[in-house]
C-alpha positions, -999 to +999 in steps of 0.1 A: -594+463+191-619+475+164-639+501+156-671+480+176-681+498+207-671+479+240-707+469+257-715+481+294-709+456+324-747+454+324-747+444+286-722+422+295-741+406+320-769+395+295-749+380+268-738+342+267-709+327+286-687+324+258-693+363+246-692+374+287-661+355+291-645+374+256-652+405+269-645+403+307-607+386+296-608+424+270-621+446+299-597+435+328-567+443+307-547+473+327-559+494+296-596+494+305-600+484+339-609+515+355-639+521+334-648+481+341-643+488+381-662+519+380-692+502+360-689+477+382-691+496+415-723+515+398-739+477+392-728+468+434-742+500+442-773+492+428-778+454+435-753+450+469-748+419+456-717+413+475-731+425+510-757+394+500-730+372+499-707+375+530-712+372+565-681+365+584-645+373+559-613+382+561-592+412+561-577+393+530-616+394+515-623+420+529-593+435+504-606+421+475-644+431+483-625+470+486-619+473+450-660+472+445-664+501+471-662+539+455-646+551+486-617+522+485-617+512+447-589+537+437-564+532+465-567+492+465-560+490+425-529+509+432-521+482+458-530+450+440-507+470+405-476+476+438-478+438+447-481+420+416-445+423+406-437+405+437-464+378+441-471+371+402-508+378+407-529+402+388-552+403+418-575+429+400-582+410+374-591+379+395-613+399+416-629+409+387-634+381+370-647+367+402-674+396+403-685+386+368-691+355+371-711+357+400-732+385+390-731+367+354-747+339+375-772+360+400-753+334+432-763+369+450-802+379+437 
């Protein structure tokens, strides 16, 4: 990476697809996904996007929505890094990505 200063998740939010999509793919590498998660935790906290957006889920969702909860965030990364040797799946990084886009596209406001 260069010397440019990685933008927020909110700064993320307001640039283009193409730029968003750049920087989410940067940001969900293993490197810098805590900061990412954290930022992105701060944004849930203050829009609840995600409690606009279920009604009924899963204790499978309900996993994924965990990684977006301060309380749960740090326990359920170490599980999704325990499992993905054995299922293949960067689960983080999906859920992430997931999260992006959808706040990207306001689905939630």
């Amino acid at each position: 990476m260069s010397n440019k200063k990685m933008p927020t998740y909110p700064e993320m939010l307001l640039m283009n697809e193409k730029d968003l999509e750049k920087w989410i793919i940067l940001r969900t590498e293993p490197a810098y996904r805590k900061e990412l998660i954290h930022e992105m935790i701060l944004h849930e906290e203050k829009n609840h996007s995600l409690n606009k957006s279920t009604k009924k889920i899963t204790p499978a969702q309900q996993l994924i929505l965990d990684l977006f909860d301060k309380n749960k965030s740090s326990e359920t990364l170490k599980l999704f890094e325990k499992i993905e040797p054995e299922t293949g799946i960067d689960l983080a990084r999906e859920a992430m990505m997931a999260k992006a886009a959808t706040d990207f596209c306001k689905l939630n406001y």
